[in-house]
Structure formats: C-alpha cells, structure tokens
C-alpha positions as CSV (number, residue, x, y, z in Angstrom):
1,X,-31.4,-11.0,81.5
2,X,-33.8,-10.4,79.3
3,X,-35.4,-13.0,76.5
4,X,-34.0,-11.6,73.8
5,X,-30.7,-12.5,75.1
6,X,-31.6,-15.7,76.5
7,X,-33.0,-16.3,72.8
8,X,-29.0,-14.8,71.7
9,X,-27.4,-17.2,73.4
10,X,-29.9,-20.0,72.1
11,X,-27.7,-20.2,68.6
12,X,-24.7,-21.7,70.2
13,X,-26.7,-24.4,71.9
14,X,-28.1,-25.3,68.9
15,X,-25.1,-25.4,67.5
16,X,-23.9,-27.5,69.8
17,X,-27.5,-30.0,70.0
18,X,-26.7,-32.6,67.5
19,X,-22.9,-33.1,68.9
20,X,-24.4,-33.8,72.6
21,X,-26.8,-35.8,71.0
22,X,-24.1,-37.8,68.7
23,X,-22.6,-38.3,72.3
24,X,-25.5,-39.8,74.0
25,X,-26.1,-42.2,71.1
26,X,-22.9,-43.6,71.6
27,X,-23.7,-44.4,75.1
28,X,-26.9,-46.3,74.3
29,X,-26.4,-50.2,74.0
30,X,-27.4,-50.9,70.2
31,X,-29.6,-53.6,71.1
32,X,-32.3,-50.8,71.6
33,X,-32.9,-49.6,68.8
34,X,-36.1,-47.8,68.9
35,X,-34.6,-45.5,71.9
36,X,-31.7,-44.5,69.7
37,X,-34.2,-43.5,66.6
38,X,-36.3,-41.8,69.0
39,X,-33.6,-40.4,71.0
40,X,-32.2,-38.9,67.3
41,X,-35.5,-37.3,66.5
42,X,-35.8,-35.8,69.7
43,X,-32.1,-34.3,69.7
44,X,-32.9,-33.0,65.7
45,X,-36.4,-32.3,66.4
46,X,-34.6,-29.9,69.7
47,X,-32.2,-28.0,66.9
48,X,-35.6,-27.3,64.5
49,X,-37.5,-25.6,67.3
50,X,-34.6,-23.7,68.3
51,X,-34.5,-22.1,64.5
52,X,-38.1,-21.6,65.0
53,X,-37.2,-19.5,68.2
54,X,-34.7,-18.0,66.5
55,X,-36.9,-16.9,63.3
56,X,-39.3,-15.6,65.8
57,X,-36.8,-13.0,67.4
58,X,-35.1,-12.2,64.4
59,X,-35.5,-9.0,63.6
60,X,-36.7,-8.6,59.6
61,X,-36.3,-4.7,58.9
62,X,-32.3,-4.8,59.2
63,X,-30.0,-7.1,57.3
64,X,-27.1,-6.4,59.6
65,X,-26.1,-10.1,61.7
66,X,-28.1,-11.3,64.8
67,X,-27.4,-13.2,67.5
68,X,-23.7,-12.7,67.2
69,X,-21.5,-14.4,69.7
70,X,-17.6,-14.8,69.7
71,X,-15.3,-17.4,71.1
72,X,-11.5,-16.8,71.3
73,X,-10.0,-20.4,69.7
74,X,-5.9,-18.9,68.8
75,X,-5.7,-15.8,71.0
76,X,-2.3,-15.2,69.2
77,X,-3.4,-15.8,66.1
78,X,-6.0,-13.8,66.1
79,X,-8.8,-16.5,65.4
80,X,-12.1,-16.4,66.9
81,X,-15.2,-18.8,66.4
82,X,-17.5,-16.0,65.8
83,X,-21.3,-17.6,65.3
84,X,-24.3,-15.2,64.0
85,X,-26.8,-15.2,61.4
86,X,-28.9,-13.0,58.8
87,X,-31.9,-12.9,56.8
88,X,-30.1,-15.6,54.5
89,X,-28.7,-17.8,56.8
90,X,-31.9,-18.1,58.6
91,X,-33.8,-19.7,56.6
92,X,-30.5,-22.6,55.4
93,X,-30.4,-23.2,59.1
94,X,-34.1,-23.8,59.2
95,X,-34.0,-26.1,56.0
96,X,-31.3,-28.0,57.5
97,X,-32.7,-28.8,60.9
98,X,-36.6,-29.8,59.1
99,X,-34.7,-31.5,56.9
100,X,-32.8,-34.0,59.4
101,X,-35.2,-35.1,61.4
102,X,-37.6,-36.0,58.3
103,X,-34.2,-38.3,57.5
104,X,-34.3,-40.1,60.3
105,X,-38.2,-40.7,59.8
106,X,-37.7,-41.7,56.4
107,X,-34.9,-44.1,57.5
108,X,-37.4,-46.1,60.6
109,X,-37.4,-49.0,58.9
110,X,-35.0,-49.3,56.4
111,X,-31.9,-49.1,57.9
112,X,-31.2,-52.4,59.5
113,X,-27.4,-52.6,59.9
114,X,-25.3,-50.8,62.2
115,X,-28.0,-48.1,63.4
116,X,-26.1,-46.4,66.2
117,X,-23.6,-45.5,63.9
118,X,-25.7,-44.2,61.2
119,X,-27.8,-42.1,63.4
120,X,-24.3,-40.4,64.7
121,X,-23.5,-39.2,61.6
122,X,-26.2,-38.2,60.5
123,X,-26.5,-35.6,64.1
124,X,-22.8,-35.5,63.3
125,X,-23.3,-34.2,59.4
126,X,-26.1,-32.0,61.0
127,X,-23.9,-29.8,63.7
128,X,-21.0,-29.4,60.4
129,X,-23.9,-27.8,58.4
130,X,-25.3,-25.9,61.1
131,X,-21.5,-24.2,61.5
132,X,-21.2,-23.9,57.6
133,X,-24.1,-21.6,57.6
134,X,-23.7,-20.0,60.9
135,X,-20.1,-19.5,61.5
136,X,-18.6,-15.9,60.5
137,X,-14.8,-16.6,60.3
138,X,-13.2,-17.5,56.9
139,X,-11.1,-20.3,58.8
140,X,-14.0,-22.4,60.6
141,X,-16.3,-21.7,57.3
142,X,-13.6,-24.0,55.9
143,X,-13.1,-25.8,58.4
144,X,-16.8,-26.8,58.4
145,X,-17.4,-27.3,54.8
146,X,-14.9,-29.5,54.7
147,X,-16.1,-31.7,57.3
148,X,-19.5,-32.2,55.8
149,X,-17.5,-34.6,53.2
150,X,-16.8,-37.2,55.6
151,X,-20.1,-37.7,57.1
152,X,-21.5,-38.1,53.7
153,X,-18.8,-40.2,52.2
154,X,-19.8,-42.7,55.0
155,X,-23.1,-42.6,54.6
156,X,-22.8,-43.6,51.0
157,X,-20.3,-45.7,51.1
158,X,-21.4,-47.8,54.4
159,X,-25.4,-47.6,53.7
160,X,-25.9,-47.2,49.8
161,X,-28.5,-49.7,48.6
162,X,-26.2,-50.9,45.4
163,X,-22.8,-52.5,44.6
164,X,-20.9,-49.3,43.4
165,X,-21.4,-47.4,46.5
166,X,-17.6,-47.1,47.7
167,X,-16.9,-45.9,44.1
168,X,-19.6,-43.8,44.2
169,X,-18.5,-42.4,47.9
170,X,-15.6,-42.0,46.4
171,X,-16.2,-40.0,43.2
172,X,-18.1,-37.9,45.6
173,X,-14.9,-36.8,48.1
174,X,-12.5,-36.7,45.9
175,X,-14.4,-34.6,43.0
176,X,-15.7,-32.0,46.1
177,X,-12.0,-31.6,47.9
178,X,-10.3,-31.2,44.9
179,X,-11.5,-27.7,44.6
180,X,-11.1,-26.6,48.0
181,X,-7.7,-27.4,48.5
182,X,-6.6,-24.1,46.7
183,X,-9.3,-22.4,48.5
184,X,-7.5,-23.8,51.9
185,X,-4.6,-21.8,50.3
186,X,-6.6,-18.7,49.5
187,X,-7.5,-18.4,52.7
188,X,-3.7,-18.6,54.4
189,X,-3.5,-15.8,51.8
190,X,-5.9,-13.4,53.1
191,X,-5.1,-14.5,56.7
192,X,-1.7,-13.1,56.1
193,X,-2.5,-9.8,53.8
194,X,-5.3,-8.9,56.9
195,X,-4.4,-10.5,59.8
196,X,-7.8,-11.6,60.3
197,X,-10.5,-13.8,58.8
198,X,-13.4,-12.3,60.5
199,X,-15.8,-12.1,57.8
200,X,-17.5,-8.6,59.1
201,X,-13.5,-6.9,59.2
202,X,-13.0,-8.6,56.0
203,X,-15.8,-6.9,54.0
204,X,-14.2,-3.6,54.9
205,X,-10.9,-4.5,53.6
206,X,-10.4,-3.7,49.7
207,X,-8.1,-6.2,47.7
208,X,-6.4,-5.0,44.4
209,X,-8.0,-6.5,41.0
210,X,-5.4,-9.1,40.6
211,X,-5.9,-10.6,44.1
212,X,-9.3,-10.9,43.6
213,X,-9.2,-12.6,40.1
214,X,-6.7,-14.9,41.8
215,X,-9.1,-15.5,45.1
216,X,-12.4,-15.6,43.2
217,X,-11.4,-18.3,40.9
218,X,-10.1,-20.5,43.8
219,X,-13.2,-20.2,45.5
220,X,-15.3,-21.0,42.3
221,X,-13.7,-24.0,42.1
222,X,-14.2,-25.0,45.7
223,X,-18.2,-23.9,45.4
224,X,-18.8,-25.1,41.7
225,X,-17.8,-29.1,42.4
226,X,-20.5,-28.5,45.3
227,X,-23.5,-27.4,43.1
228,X,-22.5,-29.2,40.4
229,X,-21.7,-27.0,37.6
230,X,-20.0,-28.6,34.5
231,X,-17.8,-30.8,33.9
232,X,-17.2,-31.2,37.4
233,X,-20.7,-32.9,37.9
234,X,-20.9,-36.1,37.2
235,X,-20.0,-37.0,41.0
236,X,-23.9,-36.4,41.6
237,X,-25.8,-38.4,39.4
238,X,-23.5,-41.6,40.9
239,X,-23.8,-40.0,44.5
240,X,-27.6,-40.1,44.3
241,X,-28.2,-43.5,42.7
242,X,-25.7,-45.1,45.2
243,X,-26.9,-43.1,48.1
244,X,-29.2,-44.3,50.5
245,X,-33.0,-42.4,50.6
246,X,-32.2,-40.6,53.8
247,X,-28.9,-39.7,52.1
248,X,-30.3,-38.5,48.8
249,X,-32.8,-36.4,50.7
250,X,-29.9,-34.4,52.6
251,X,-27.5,-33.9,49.7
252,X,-29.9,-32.3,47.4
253,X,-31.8,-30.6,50.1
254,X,-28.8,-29.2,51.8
255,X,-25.3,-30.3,50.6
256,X,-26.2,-29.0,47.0
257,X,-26.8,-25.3,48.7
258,X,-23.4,-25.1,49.7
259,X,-21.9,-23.6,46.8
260,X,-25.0,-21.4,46.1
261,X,-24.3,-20.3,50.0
262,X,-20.5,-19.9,49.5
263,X,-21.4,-17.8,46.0
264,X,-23.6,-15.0,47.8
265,X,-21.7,-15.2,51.2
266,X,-18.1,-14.7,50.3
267,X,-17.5,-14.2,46.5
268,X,-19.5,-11.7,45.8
269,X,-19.4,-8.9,48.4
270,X,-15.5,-9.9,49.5
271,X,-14.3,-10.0,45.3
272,X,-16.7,-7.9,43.9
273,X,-14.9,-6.6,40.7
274,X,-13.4,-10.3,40.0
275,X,-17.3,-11.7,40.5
276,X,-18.4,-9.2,37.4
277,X,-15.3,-10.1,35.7
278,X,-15.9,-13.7,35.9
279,X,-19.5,-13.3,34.9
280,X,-19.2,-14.4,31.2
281,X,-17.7,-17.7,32.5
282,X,-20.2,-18.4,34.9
283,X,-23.3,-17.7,33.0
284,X,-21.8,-19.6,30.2
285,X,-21.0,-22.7,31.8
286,X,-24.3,-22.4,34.1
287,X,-26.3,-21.8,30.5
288,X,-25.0,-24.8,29.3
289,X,-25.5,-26.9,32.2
290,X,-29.1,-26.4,32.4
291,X,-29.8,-26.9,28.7
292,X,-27.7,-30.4,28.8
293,X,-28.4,-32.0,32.3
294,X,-32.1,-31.2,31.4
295,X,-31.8,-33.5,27.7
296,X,-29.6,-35.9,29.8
297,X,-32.8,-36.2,32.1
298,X,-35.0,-37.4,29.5
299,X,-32.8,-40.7,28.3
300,X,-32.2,-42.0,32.3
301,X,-33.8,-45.0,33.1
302,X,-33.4,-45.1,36.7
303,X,-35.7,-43.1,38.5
304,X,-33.3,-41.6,40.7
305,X,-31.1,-40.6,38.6
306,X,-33.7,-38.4,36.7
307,X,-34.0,-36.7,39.6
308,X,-30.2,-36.0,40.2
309,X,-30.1,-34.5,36.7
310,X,-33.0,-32.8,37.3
311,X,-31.5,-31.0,40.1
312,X,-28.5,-30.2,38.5
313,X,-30.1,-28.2,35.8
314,X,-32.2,-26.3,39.2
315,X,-29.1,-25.5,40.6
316,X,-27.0,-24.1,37.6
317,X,-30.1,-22.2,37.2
318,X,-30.1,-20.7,40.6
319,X,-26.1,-19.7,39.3
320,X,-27.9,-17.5,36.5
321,X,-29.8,-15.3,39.3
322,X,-26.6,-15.3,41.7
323,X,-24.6,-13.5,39.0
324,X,-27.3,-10.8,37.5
325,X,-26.1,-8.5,40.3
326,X,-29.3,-6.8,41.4
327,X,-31.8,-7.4,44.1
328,X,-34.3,-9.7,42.1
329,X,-31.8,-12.2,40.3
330,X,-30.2,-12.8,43.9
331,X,-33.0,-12.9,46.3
332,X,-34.9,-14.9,43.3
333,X,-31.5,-17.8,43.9
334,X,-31.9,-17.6,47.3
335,X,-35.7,-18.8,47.4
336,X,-35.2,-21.1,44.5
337,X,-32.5,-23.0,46.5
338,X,-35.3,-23.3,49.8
339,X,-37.5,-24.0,47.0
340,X,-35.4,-26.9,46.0
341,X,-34.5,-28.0,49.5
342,X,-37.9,-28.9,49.6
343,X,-39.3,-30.6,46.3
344,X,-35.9,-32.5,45.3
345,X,-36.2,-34.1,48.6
346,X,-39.9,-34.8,48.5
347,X,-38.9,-36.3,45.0
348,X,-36.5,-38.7,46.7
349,X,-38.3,-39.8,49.7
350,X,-40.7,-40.2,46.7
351,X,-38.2,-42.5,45.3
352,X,-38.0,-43.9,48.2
353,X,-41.3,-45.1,48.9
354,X,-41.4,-47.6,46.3
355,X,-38.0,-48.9,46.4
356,X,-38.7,-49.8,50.0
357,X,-41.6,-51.7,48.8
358,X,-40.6,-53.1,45.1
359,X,-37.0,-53.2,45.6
360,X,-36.2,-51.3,42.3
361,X,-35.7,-48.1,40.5
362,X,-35.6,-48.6,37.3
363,X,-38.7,-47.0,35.5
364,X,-40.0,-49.7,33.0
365,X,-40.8,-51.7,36.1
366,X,-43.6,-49.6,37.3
367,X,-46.8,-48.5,35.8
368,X,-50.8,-47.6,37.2
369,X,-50.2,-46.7,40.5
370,X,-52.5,-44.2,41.0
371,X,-55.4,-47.5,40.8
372,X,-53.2,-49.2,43.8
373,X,-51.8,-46.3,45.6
374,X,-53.5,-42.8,45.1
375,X,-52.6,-40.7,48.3
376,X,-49.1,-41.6,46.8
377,X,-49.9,-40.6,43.4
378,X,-51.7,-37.3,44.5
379,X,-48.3,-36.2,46.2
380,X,-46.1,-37.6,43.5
381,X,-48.6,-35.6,41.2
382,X,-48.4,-32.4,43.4
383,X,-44.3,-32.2,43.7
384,X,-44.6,-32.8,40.0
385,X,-46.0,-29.9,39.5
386,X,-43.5,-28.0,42.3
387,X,-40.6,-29.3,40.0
388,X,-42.0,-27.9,36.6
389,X,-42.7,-24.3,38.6
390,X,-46.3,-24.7,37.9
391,X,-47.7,-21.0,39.6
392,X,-49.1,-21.6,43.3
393,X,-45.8,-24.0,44.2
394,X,-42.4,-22.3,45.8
395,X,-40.7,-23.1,41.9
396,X,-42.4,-20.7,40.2
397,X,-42.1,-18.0,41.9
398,X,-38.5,-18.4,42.6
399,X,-37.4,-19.5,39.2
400,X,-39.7,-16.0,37.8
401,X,-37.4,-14.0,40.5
402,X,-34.1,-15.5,38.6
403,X,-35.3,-15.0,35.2
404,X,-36.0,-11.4,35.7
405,X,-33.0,-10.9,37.1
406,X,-31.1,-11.8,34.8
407,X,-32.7,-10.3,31.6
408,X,-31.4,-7.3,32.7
409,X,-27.9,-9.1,32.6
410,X,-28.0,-11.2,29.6
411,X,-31.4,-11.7,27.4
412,X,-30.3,-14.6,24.9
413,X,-28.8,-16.8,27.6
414,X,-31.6,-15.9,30.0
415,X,-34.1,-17.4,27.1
416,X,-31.5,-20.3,26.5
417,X,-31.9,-20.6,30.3
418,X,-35.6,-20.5,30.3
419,X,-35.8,-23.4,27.7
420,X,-35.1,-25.6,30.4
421,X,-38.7,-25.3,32.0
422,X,-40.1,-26.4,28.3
423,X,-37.5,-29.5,29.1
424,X,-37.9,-30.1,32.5
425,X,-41.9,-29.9,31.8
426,X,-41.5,-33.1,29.5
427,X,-39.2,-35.2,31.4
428,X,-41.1,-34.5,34.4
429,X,-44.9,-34.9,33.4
430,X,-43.6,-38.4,31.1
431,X,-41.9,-39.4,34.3
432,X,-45.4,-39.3,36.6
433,X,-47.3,-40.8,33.9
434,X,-44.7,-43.9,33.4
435,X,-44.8,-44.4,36.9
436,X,-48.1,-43.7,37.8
437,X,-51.0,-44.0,34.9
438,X,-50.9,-47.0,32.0
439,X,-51.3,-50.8,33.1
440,X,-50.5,-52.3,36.4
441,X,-47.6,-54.0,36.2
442,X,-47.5,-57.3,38.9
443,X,-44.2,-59.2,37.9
444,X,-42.4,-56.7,40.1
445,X,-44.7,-55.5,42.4
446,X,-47.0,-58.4,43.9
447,X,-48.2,-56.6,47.2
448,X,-49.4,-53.2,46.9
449,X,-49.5,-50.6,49.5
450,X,-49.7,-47.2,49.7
451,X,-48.2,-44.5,52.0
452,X,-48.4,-45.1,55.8
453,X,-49.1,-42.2,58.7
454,X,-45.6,-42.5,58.9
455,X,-44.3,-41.7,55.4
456,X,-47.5,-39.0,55.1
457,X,-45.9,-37.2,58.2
458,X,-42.9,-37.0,56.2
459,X,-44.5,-35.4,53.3
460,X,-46.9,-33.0,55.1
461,X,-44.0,-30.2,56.0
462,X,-42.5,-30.2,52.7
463,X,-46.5,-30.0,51.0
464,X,-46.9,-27.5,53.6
465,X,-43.7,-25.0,52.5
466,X,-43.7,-25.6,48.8
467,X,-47.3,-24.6,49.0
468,X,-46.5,-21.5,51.7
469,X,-43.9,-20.7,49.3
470,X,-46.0,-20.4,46.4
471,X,-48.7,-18.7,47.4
472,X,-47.4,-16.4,50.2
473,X,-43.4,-15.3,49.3
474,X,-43.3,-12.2,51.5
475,X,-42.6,-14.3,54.4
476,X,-39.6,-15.7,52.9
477,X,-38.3,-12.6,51.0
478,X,-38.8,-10.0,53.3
479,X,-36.3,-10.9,55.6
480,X,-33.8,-12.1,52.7
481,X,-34.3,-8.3,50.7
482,X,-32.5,-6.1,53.8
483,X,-29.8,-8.7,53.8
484,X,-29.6,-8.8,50.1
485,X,-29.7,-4.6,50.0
486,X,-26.4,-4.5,52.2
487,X,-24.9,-7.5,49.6
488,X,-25.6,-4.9,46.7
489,X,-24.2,-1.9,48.0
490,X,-21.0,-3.6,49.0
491,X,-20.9,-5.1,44.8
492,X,-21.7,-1.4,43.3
493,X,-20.0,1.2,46.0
C-alpha cells in the first residue's frame, strides 16, 4: 500500500482520535489528575499532527475532495457516512485541532472541579467539529452540527465563572436550534426529491427557483443564529461573558465558523439562484450588524464582552465577502474567518490571563500593566493590532480580500462596511491603553505577575499564524482558490 493511501485512510482515524481518547479518560480514576490533562493533550495533540500529515499530502493544484472514504450506515436508505476534505475544509480542521489542545493548556490550572468530565467534552466537542467540517452527507452534516450544541451548553453551563451561566447556556441552545429545526426539515425534503444526500450527487442535481427560495432561507436561519447576524445575536455576548476561558476560546475560534462554513459549503453552490436572490437581505442585515455591534463595543465595560461584540461585527463582515460572488470576496471570508480563529482567541486567553490572576473583568479595575507585566503587554499590544487589521497581521489582508470583493457587488454598503475598521480602531486601541498604560491600580490587583512558560506556549502558535498570515498569504490561499474556482462555476454555469 502505498503512503499516500496509508495517509487516505489517516482522516478517519482522526476522526475517530478524540472519541477513543473521551473513552480512555473515562477509565482513569479522577484522583489523577495530571495524567488525565496530559493524557487529553496527547489524544488532541495526536488529531493536530494528523491534519499536519494531512496538509502535507494534500494535493493544492485541484479543488476536487481528497481523502474520500465512504461508510454504508442505512444500506436501504441509501445513507452513507462519506468523510473527505478540500482546500477549505483543510485548513477548519487544522484550526480546530490547534485550537483544542491550546484549551486544555489554557485550562491547567483553572479548572478545579469535576476535571474528568470537562476534559471529555471537550475531546467530545472536538470529534463533533471534526465531522462538521469533514463529513460529505447532508444528513450527518446535521447530524454533527447539531451535536456541537450540547458539548458547549455543558461547558457553559457546568464551568462558567459567574452566576448567570445556566441562563447564559441556555440562551445559547435554544437561540442556535431554533433555526435548524426547519433545516432538519429541509433536508427530509431533499432526501425525498433525490433520494440521496450525498453532497457530491447533490451538486449535480438542479432544483426549481421556488425550492430553492424555500431551502436557502431555512438554511440561513440555521447558519445565521451560528455567526451571529442580527437580531438573532444577542446569545453571544451572554455566551462569552458566562463562558469559561477555554470555552470562549473555542466558540469564537471555531463554533462562530460554523455558519460561515455552512454559507460557502451548501448554500451557495447547492441554491445558487436563491443565494443571489437573497443577497439584498444578507448584505443588509450583515451591513448593519457591523456598523452597530462595532458602537455597542465602545460602551461595554466588561472586558470580555468587548471582545464578543467585537467579533460579531468580524463575522457579519466575513458575510459581506461570502455574498460578492466572485473569487476574491469569497476566498477573502474564508481567510478572514482563520484569521479570526486565531486573534479572537488570543484575545480571550488574553482575557483570561488576568482574570486568573485578579479575579475580574470589568475594565475600570485595571490600569499600567505594561510597568508590571510587559511580555503580557507586548502580546496584548500585538493582537491589538491583528484585531484593527493593521498590514503585516492575517486581518488585514483578509478583511482587504472582502472589501474588494464586494465593491464590485455593492459600493455604498461596502464603504458602510468599511467604517467599521475606523470603529473597531477606537474601541480597540482605547481598550489596550485602559488596560495597559495610565496608573497602576493596587486595590484590585495586589500581587503582580506576568505570563508563565506555560501561558507563552499558548500564545506562540497563534503569534506564529496571525504573523504567517500576514506576511506570507499564498500559503493559505492557494490551496483555498482551486476549491473556490469549482464553487464559482457551479454559482454562474
């Protein structure tokens, strides 16, 4: 056999790492705690290099699906668990699996109660994302977006730092599966008119203008309550503030992709009339979103918070280049939601650093950091920068690729759109100087300390890819552009 195929056959044991690994946990007495932690690293740290492999092997000059494999589930039914993945899928599987592992780092020493359990659902959350972004069959796609809900509902709702965490976990599942129950339905639909829901067969199969109308807007609403777009966002903002650090990093460095991911994957090329028909609505709303999560931003106190609108705003803006329907407004979305994956997180385990020391988030509390703590200040200081697309970080570049695109769509709400930098540039540099530069304030924060080997370990990955990112794109979009070629022909012919 040779490599290639023993690297082919690699995605399904990937896929299948963190559930083995959920399974081992459960065997380990909880008393030992340090082997569990380091047993969870190892498992997620097993699933990372596997998407390095698999990166490695991929082929970058064809946009077709690699590394296909099927696996009859309803023979009668004609229902197959069919894994495989492209130049966009690649790199969600690669953000997911860095991202985990730096979770479980981030959570060594906070997480005190009931560790064995929070370290299973956390492999448990990562082997549902790993088959949203894999899987190739309109059935288990639901299947597995669905099932990301519960994992996170837990996590929120059993280790958020703050009294309103069940209402928060809450808001959370119930706002997000309210809009994919009619997508459920959608789905029985097609099964029905096709007989399949292979996603390849699918694309060759043409539904009448109606049916899409009717199947795109179900869909939107499934993949909009996941961004957030308005009004259906106000779920986050409580999410994140509730959430604990491991759990913010995930949701806005994964969970938050979801809908982008659903957008490009299935609307687009399966209801491609229906997607240009719905484009008014969608840059609209997304418009709007940016403009008002971004002057939300500036009145937050809590420092977490800022962030969640903050990335709100990121993602409706990622929205704009989705729908501009050529090569740069899409592939532009697609590296400004890596991009994202990588500062919003870095701006939570941020977060994160000091309310494991001081115990609070709320802004006015803090203050001259950078005498007491300056490797923490220079990172805070460099994602800063990442978050207000200064040119050099992954932001800018991505966020350029987006407005280009969609000037050729729509010019006035591509300027309304563009505003937001102007925005985010004030809430964001006023937010690093409150925090960091003025007088040190010592009624809150007696002992100072800044970041350990640990917490730096944490941060060097995600330096080391907004900065890649930035400076060297082609790495990134070339493999995206053959996948995004075959996306384009399937909207225009």
């Amino acid at each position: 056999m040779s490599l290639y195929a023993h690297v082919k056959n690699l995605l399904i044991y990937i896929f299948l790492f963190p559930i083995i690994g959920s399974l081992f946990l459960s065997l380990i007495p909880a008393s030992e705690e340090k082997f569990m932690r380091v047993v969870a690293l190892n498992v997620t740290g097993l699933s990372f290099t596997g998407c390095l492999l698999l990166f490695g092997f991929f082929h970058k000059g064809t946009g077709a699906f690699q590394y296909v494999l099927q696996y009859p589930w309803f023979l009668g039914l004609n229902l197959n668990l069919t894994l495989g993945v492209d130049g966009i899928s690649i790199f969600f599987l690669l953000l997911t699996t860095l991202l985990i592992p730096l979770c479980i780092l981030a959570s060594w020493n906070s997480v005190k109660s009931s560790l064995k359990e929070f370290l299973i659902t956390f492999l448990v959350l990562e082997f549902f994302l790993i088959g949203v972004f894999c899987t190739l069959d309109l059935v288990f796609f639901y299947i597995f977006f669905e099932s990301v809900l519960i994992p996170m509902f837990l996590i929120i709702g059993i280790w958020g730092s703050r009294e309103r965490k069940v209402l928060a976990s809450y808001y959370f599942f119930l706002y997000t599966l309210f809009g994919s129950v009619l997508m459920l339905l959608s789905v029985l639909y097609i099964y029905w008119q096709v007989g399949t829901t292979d996603y390849q067969l699918l694309l060759a199969f043409s539904f009448s203008e109606q049916e899409q109308k009717f199947l795109w807007f179900t869909f939107f609403l499934a993949f909009a309550s996941k961004i957030p777009m308005i009004p259906v966002h106000l779920w986050l903002p409580e999410a994140h503030v509730e959430a604990p650090t491991a759990g913010s990093v995930i949701l806005a460095g994964v969970l938050l992709k979801l809908g982008t991911y659903g957008f490009i994957r299935f609307s687009l090329p399966l209801f491609p009339q229906a997607s240009f028909f719905f484009t008014p609505l969608v840059y609209a709303i997304s418009a709007s979103g940016v403009v008002y999560t971004s002057f939300t931003a500036i009145r937050q106190t809590d420092f977490k918070r800022i962030i969640a609108y903050t990335s709100i705003a990121h993602m409706n803006l990622v929205i704009l280049g989705v729908f501009s329907f050529n090569t740069i407004g899409i592939e532009g979305a697609i590296f400004q939601s890596l991009s994202h994956g990588f500062v919003a997180s870095a701006l939570f385990l941020i977060i994160g650093v000091v309310y494991d020391r001081y115990r609070t988030r709320i802004v006015r509390y803090y203050g001259g950091l950078t005498s007491v703590m300056p490797i923490y200040a220079t990172i805070f200081l460099f994602f800063t920068m990442a978050n207000i697309s200064f040119p050099g970080t992954s932001s800018f570049v991505g966020e350029f690729l987006i407005l280009t695109g969609s000037f050729k769509v729509n010019t006035i709400i591509t300027i309304l759109s563009a505003m937001s930098i102007i925005i985010g540039g004030a809430y964001s540099l006023w937010l690093f100087n409150r925090i960091v530069y003025g007088n040190l304030k010592t009624q809150h924060t007696n002992t100072f300390l800044d970041i350990s080997a640990r917490e730096f370990l944490i941060f060097l990955p995600l330096i080391s890819g907004t900065f890649i990112m930035g400076i060297y794109p082609d790495i990134f979009l070339n493999p995206i552009h053959m996948s995004v070629n075959i996306m384009i022909e399937l909207l225009y012919f």
